[in-house]
Backbone as JSON, one array per atom type, in Angstrom:
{
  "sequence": "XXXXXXXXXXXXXXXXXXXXXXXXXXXXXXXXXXXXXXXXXXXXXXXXXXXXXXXXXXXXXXXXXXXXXXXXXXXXXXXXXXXXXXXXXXXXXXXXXXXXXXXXXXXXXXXXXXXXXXXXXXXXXXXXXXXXXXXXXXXXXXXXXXXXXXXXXXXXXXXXXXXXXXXXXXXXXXXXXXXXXXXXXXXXXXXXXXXXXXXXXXXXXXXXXXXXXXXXXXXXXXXXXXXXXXXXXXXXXXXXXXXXXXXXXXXXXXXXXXXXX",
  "N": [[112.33, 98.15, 105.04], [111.27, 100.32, 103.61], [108.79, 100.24, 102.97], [105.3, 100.97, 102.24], [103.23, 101.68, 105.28], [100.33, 101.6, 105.15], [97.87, 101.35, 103.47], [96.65, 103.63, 102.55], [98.62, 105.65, 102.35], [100.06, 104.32, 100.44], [98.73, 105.06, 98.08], [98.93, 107.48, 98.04], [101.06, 108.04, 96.92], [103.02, 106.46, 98.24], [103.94, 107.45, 100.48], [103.17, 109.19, 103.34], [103.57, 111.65, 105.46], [102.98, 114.1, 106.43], [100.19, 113.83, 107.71], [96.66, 114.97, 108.96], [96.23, 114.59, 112.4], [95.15, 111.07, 113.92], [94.71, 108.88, 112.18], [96.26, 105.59, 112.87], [97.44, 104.06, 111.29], [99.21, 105.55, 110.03], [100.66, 106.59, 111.98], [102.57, 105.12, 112.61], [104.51, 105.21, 111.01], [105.44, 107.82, 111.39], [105.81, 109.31, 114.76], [105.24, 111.19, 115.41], [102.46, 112.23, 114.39], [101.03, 110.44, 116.38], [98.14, 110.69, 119.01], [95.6, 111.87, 120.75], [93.47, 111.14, 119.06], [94.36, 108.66, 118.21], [93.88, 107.18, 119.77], [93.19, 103.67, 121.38], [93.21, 102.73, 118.13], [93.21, 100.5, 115.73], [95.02, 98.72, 113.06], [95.17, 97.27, 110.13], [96.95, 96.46, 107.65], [97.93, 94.86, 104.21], [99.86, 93.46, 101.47], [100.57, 92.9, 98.48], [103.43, 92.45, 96.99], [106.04, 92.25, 94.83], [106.92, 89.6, 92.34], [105.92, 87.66, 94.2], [106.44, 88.27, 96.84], [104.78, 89.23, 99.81], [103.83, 91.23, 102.24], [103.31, 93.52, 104.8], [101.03, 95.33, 107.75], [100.3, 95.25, 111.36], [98.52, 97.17, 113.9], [98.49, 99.15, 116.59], [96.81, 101.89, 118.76], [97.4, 104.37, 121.91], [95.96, 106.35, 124.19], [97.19, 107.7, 126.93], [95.78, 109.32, 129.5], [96.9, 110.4, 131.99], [99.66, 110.3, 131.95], [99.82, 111.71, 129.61], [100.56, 111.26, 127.31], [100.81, 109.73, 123.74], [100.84, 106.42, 122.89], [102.07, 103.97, 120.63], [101.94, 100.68, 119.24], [103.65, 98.12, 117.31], [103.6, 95.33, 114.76], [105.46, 94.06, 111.54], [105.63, 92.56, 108.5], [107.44, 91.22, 105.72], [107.52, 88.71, 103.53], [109.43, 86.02, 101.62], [108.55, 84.16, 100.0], [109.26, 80.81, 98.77], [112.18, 78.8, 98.45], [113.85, 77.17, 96.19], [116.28, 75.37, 97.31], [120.02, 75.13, 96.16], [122.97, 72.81, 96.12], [126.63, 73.78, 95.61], [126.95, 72.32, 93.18], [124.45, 72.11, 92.31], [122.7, 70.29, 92.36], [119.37, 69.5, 94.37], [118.69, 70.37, 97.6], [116.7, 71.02, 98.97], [114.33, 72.56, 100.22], [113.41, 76.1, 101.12], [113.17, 79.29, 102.94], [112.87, 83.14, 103.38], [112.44, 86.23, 105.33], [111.74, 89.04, 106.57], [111.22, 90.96, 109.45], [109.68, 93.37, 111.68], [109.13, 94.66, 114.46], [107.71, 97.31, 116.79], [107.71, 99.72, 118.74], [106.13, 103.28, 119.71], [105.96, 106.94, 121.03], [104.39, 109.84, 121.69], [103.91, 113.5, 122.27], [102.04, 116.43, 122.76], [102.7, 119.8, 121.97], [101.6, 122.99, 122.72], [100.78, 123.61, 119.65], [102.46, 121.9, 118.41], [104.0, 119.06, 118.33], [106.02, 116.21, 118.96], [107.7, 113.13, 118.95], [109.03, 109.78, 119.29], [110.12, 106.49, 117.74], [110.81, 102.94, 118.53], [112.72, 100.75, 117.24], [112.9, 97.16, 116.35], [114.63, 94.92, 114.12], [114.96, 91.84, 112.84], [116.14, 89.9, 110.35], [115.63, 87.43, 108.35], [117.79, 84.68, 105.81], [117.38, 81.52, 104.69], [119.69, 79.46, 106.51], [120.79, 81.82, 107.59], [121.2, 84.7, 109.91], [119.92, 88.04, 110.58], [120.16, 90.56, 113.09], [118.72, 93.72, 113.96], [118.41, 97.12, 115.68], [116.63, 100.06, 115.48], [115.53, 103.56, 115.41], [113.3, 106.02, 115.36], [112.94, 109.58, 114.79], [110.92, 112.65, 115.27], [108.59, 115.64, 114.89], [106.08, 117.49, 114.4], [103.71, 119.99, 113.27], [100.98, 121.08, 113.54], [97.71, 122.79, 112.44], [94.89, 124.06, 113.02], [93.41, 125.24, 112.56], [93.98, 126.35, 109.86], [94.1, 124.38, 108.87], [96.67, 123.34, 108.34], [99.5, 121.36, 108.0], [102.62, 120.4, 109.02], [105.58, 118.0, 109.12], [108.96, 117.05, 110.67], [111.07, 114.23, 109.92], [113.29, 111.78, 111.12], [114.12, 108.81, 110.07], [115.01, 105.78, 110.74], [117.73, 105.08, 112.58], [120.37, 103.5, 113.17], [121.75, 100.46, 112.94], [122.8, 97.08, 112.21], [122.86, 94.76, 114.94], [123.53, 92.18, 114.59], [125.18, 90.45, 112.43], [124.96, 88.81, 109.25], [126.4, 87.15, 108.51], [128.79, 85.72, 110.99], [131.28, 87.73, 112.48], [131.51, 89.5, 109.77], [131.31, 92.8, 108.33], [128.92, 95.18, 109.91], [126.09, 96.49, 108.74], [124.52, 99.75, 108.38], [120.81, 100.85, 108.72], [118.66, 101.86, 106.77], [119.05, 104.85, 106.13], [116.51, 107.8, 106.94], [116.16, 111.68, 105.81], [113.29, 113.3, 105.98], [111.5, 115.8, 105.05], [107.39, 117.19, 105.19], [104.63, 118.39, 104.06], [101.25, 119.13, 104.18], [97.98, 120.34, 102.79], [95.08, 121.3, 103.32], [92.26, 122.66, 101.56], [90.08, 125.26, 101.91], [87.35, 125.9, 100.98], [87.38, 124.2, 98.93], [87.41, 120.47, 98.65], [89.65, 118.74, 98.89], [93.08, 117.39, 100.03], [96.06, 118.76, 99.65], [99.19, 116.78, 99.05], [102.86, 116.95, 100.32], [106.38, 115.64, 99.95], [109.09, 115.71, 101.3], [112.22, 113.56, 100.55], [114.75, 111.67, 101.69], [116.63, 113.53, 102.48], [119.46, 113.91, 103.5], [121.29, 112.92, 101.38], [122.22, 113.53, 97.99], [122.26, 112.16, 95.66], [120.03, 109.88, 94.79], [119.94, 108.03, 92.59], [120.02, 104.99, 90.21], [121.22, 102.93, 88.31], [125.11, 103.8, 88.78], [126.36, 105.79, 86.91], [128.94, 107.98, 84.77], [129.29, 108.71, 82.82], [127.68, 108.17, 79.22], [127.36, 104.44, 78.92], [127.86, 101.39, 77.68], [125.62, 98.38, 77.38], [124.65, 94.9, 77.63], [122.97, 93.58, 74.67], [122.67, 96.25, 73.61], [121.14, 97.97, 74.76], [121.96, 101.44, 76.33], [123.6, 103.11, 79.38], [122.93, 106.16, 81.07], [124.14, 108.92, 82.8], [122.0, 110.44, 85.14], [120.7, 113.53, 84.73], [120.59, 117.39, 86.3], [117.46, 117.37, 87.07], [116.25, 115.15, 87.66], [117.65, 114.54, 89.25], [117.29, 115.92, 91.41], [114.1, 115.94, 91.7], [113.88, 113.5, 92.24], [113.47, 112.8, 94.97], [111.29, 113.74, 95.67], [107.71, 113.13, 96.5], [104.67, 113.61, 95.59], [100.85, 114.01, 96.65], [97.41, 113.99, 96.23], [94.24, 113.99, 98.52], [91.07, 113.19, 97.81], [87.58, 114.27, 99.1], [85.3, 112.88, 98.27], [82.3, 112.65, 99.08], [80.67, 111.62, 102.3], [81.93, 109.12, 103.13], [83.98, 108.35, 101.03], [86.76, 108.45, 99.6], [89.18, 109.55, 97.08], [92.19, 108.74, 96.24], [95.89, 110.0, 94.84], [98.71, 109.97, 93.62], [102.16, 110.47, 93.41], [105.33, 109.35, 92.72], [108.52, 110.29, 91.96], [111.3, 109.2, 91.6], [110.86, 106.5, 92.11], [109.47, 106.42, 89.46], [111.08, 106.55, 87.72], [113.01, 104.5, 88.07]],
  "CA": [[112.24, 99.28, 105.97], [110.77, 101.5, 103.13], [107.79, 99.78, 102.18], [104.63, 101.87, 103.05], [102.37, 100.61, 106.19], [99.11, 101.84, 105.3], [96.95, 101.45, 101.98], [96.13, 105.01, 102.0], [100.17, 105.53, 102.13], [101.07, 103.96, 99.28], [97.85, 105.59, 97.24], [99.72, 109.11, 97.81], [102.76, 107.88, 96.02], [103.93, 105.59, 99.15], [104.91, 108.13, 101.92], [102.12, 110.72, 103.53], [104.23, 111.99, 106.83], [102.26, 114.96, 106.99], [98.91, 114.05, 108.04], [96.62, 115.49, 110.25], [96.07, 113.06, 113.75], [93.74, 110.17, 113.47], [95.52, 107.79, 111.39], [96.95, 104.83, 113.42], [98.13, 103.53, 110.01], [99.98, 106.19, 108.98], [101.3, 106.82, 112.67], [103.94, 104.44, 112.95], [105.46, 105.64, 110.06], [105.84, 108.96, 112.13], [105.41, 108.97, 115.57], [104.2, 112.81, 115.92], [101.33, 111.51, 114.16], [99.82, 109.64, 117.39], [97.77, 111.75, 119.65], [94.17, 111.37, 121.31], [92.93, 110.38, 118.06], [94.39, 107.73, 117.48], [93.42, 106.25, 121.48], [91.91, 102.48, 121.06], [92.73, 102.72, 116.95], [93.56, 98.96, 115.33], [95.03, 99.05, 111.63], [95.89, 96.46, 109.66], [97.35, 96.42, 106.08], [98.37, 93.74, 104.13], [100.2, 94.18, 100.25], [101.22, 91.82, 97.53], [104.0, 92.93, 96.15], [106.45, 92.02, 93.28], [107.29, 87.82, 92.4], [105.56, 86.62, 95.3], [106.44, 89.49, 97.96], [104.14, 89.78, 100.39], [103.96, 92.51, 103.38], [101.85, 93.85, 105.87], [101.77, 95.55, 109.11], [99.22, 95.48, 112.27], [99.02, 98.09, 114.55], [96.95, 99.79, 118.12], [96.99, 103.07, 119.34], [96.8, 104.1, 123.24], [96.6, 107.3, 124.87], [97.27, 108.01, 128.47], [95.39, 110.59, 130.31], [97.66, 110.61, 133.31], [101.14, 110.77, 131.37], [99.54, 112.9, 129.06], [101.15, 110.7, 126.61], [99.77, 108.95, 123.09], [101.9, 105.38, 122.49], [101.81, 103.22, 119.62], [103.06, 98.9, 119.4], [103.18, 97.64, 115.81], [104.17, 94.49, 113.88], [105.67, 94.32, 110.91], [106.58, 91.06, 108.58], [107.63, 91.09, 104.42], [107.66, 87.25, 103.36], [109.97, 86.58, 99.98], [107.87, 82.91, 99.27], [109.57, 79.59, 98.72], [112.99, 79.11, 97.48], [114.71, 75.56, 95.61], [117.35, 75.55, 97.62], [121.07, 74.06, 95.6], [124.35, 72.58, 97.07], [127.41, 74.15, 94.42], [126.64, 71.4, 92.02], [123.45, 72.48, 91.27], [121.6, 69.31, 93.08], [118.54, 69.87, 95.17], [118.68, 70.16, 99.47], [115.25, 70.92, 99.88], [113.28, 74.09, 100.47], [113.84, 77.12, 102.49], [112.27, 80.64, 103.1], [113.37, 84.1, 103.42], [111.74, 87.27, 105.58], [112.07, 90.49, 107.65], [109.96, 91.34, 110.5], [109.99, 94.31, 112.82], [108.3, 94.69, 116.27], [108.31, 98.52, 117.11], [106.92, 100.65, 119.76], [106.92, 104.51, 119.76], [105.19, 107.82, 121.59], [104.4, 111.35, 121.45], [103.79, 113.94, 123.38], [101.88, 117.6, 121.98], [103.18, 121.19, 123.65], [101.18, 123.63, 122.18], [100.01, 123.29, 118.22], [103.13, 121.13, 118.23], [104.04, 117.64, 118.55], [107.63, 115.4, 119.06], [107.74, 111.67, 119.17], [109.88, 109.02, 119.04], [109.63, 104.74, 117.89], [111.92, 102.27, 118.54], [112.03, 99.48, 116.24], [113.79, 95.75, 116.48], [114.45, 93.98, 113.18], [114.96, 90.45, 112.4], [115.68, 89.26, 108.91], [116.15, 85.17, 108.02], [117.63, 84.44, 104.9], [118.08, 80.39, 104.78], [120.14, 79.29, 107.98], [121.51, 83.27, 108.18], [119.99, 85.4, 110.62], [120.33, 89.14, 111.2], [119.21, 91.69, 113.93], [118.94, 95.04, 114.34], [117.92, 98.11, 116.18], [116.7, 101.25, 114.85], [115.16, 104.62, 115.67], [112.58, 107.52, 114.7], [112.19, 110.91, 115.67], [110.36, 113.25, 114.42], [108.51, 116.79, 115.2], [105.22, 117.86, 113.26], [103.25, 121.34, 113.43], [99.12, 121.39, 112.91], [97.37, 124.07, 112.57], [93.53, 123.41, 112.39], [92.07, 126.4, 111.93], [94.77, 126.99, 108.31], [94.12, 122.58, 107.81], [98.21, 122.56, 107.45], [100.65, 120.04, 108.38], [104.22, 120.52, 108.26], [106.36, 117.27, 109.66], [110.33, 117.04, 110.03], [111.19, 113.48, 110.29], [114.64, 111.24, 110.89], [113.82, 107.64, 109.95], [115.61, 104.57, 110.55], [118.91, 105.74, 112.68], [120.8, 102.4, 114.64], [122.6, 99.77, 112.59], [122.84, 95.71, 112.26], [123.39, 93.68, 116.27], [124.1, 90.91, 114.56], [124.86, 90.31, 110.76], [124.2, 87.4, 108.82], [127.81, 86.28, 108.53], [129.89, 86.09, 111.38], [132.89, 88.53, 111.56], [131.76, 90.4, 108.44], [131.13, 94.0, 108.63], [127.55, 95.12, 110.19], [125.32, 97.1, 107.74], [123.18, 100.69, 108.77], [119.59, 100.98, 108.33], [118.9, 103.14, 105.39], [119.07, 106.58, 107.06], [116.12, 108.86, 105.45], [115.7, 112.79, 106.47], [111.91, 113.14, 105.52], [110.37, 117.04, 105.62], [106.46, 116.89, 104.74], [103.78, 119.22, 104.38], [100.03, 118.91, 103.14], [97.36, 121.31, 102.82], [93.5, 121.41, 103.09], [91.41, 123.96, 101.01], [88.82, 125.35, 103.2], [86.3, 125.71, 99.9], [87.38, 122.31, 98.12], [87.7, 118.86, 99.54], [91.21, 118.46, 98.55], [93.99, 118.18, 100.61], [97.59, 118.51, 98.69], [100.58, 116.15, 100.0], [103.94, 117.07, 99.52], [107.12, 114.71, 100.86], [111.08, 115.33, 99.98], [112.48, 112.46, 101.1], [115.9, 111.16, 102.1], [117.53, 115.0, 102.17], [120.28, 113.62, 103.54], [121.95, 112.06, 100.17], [122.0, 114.12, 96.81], [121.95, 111.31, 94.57], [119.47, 108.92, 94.73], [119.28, 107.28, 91.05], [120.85, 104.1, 90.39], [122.83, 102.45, 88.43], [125.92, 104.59, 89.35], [127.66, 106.39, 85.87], [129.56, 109.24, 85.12], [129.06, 109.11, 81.23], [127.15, 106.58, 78.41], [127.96, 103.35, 79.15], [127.19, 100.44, 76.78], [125.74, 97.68, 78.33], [124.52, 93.71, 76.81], [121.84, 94.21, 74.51], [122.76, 97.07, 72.6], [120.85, 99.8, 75.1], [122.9, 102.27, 77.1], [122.88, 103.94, 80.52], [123.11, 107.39, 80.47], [123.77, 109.49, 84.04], [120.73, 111.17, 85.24], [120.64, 114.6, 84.71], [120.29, 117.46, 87.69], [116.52, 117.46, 87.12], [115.94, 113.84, 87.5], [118.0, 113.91, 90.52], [115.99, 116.8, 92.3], [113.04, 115.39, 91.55], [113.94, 112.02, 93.2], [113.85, 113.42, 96.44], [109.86, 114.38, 95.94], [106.83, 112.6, 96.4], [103.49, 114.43, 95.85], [99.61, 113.09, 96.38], [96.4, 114.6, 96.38], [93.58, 113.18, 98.75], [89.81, 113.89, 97.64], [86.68, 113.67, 99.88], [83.65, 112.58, 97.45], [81.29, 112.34, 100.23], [80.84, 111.59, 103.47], [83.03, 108.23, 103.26], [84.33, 107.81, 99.98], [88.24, 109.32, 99.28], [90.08, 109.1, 96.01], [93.69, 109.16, 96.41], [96.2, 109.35, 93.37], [100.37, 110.16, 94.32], [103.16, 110.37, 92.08], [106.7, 109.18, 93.12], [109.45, 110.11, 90.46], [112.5, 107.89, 91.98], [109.59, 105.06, 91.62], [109.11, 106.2, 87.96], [112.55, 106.14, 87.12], [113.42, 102.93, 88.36]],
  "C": [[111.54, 100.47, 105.34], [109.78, 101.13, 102.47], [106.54, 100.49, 103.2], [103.75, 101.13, 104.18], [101.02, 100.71, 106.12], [98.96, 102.14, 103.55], [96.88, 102.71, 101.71], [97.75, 106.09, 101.65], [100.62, 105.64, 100.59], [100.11, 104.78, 98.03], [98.33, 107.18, 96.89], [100.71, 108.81, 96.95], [103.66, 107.05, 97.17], [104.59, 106.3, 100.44], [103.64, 109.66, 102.13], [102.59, 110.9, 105.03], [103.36, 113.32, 107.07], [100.61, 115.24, 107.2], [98.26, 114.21, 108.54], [95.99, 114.18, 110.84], [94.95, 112.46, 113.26], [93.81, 109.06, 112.6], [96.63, 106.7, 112.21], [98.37, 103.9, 112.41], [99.49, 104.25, 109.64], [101.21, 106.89, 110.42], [102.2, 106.22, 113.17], [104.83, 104.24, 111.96], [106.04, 107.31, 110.61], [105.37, 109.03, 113.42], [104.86, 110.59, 115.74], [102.91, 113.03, 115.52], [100.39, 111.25, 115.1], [99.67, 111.03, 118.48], [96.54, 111.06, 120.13], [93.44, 110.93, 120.2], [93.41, 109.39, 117.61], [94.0, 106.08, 119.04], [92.51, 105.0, 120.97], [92.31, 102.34, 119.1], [93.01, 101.16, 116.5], [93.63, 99.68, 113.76], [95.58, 97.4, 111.42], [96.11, 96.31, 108.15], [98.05, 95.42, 105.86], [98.8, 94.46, 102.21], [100.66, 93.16, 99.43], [102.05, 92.33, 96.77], [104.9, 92.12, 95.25], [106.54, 90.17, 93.51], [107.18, 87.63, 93.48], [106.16, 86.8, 96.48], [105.33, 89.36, 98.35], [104.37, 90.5, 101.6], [103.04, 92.82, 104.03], [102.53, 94.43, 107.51], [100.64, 95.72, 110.09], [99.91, 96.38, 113.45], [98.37, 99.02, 115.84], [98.06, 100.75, 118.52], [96.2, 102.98, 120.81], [97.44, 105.91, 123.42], [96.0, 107.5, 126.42], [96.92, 109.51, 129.53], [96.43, 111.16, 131.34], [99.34, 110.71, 133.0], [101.37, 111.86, 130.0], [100.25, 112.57, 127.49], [100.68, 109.79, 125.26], [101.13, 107.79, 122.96], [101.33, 105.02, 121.48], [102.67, 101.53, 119.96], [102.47, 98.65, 117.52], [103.91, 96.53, 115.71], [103.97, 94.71, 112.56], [106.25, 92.82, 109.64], [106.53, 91.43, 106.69], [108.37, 89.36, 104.22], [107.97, 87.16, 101.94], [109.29, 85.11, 99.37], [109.13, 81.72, 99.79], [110.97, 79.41, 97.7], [113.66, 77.5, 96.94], [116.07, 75.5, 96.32], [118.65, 74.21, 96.78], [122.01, 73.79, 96.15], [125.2, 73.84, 95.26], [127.55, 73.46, 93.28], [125.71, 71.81, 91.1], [122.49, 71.46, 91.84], [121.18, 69.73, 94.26], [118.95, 69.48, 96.6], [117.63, 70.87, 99.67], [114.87, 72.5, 99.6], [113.93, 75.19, 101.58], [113.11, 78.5, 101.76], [113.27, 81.72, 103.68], [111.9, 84.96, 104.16], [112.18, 88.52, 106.38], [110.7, 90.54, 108.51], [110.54, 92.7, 111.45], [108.65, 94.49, 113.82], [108.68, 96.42, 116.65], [107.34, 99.3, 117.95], [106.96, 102.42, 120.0], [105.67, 105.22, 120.87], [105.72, 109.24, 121.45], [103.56, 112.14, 122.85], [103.29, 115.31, 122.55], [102.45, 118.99, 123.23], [102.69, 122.33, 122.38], [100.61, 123.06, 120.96], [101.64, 122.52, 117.53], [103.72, 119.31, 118.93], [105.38, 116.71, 118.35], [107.24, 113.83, 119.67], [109.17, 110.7, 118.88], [109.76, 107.32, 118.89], [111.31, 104.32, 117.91], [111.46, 101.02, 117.97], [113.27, 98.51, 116.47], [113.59, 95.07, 115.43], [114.99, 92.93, 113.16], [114.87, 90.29, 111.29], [116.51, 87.64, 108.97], [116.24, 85.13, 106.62], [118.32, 82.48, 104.79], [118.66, 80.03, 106.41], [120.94, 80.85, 108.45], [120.47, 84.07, 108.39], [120.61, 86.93, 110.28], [120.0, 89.94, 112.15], [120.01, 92.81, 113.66], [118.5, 96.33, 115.07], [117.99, 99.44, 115.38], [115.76, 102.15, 115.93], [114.84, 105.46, 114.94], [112.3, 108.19, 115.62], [111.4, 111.86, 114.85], [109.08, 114.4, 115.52], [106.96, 116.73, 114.07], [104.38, 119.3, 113.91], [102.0, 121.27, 112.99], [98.76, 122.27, 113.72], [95.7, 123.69, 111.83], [92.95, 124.07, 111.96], [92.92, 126.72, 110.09], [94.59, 125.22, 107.56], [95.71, 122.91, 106.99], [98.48, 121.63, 108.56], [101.58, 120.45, 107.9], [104.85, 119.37, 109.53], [107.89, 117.39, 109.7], [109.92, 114.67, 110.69], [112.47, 112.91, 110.01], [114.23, 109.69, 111.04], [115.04, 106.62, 110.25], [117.73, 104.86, 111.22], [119.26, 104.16, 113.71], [121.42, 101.72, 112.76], [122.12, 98.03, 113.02], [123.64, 95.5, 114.42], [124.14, 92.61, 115.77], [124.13, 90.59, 112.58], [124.9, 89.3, 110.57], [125.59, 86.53, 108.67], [128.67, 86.34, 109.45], [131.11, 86.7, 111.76], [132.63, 89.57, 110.38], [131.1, 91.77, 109.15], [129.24, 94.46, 109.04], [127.25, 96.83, 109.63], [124.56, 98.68, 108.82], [122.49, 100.28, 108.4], [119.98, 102.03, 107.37], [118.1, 104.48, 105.96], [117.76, 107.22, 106.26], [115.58, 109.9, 106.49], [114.66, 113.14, 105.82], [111.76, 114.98, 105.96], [108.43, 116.75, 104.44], [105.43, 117.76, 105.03], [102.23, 118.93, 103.6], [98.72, 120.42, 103.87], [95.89, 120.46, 102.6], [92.58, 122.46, 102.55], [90.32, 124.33, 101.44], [87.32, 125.12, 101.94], [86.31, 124.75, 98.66], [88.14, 121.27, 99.01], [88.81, 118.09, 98.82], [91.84, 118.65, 99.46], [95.43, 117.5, 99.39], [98.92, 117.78, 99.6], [101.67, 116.68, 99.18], [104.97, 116.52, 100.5], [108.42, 115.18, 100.24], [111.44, 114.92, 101.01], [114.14, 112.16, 101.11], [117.25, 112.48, 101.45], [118.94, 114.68, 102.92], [121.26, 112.92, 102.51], [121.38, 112.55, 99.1], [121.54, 113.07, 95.7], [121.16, 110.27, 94.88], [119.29, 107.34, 93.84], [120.64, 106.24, 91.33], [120.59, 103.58, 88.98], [124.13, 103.97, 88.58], [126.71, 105.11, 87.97], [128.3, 108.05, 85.66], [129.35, 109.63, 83.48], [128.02, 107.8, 80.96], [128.15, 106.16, 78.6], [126.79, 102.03, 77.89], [126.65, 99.5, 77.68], [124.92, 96.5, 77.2], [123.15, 93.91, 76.65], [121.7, 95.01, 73.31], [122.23, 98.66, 73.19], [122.18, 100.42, 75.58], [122.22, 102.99, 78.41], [123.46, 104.68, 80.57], [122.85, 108.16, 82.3], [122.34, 110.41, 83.83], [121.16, 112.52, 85.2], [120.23, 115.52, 86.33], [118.62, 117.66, 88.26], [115.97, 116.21, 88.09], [116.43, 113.79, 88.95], [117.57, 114.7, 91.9], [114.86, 116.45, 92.42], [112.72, 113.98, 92.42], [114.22, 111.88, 94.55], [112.24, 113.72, 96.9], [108.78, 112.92, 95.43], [105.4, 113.88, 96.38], [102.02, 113.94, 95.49], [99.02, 113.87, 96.59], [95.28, 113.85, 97.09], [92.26, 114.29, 98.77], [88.79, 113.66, 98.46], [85.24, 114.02, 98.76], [82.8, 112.01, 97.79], [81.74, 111.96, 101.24], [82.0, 110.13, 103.55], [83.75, 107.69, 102.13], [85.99, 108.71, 100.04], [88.74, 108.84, 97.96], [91.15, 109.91, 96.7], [94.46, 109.33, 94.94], [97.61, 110.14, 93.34], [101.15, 109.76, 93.13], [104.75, 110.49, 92.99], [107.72, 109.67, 91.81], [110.63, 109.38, 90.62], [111.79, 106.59, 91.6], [109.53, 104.9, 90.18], [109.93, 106.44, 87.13], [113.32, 104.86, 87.03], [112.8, 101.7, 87.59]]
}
């Protein structure tokens, strides 16, 4: 649910909520995002991530003259590979696969030099013969201002809970809640704009493993609580995107929860 949907995304440091319209990619990660620029857009990203993770998400923009309305429809699918499946012995029963998918639809609406949207998303994860569903929800608000090239977003990610959990009877899971504010800047006399993201302001502590002092652990290292730097910090994302000509961009984003972990 927190893996980024757009290449140019993850190049900030994995989260750019405040960008100005025109990004279909980056608009179904915020729905105040979609607008007349993104009318007719097609995205599609695809990502290889860790031991044979892969991810990806396709995605079309539509806006409606007559409801005055921009929509978005996306798919969404993270595939975990091929697994040996064992009985409790330890002897082979064959093969099996693991994934998540989400299907999500959102829209916005602008009222003045502001903008409010909302997606609704349906997940599906398969692990083996256990299923899960779920429903979630984004809202979210953003503020552009063209003639100053800002952006300031609020956003509430991922609000609904498990339909159906993977076991029967057992207790059904939230989505992982995150309160997103996001602002980026454009410099009218350099082709920079500055991102800045603090991310999941709802929950002080982020860092993980969980201690309260050194703890020994097998090995000989130790884990040592994070300090209150470390844990302010893990709340911020910040990227810079360059324009070095007419179609070229360097990106180059720094997570610190990412570079703690």
């Amino acid at each position: 649910m927190d893996l980024p949907s757009s290449a140019r995304a993850t190049a900030l440091g994995g989260a750019f909520y405040a960008s100005p319209k025109g990004d279909i990619g980056l608009a179904i990660s915020n729905p105040s995002l979609l607008g007349k620029e993104t009318h007719q857009q097609i995205s599609f990203n695809t990502g290889l991530y860790l031991a044979g993770t892969n991810f990806g998400t396709a995605a079309y923009g539509h806006f409606s003259e007559k409801l005055k309305t921009a929509f978005s429809a996306s798919a969404s699918y993270t595939t975990y590979g091929k697994f040996d499946g064992r009985d409790p012995a330890g002897n082979p029963i064959g093969d099996f696969r693991a994934g998540n998918f989400v299907l999500a639809g959102g829209a916005a609406r602008d009222w003045k030099k502001f903008t409010y949207g909302a997606q609704l998303k349906l997940i599906f994860s398969s692990i083996e013969q256990y299923n899960s569903l779920g429903l979630g929800l984004d809202l979210s608000a953003g503020y552009f201002n063209q003639d100053k090239n800002l952006v300031l977003t609020m956003l509430l990610r991922n609000i609904g809970a498990e339909l159906k959990s993977y076991v029967p009877g057992s207790e059904k899971e939230n989505l992982p809640l995150d309160l997103s504010f996001g602002i980026s800047k454009r410099f009218d006399k350099l082709p920079v704009r500055l991102n800045f993201v603090a991310h999941h302001l709802q929950k002080w502590d982020l860092t993980y493993p969980k201690t309260t002092s050194s703890q020994q652990v097998i090995g000989g290292s130790s884990i040592t609580e994070r300090g209150f730097i470390d844990k302010l910090f893990a709340h911020v994302i910040i990227g810079a995107e360059v324009e070095a000509g007419k179609v070229i961009r360097l990106r180059v984003g720094y997570d610190h929860l990412r570079r703690m972990e």
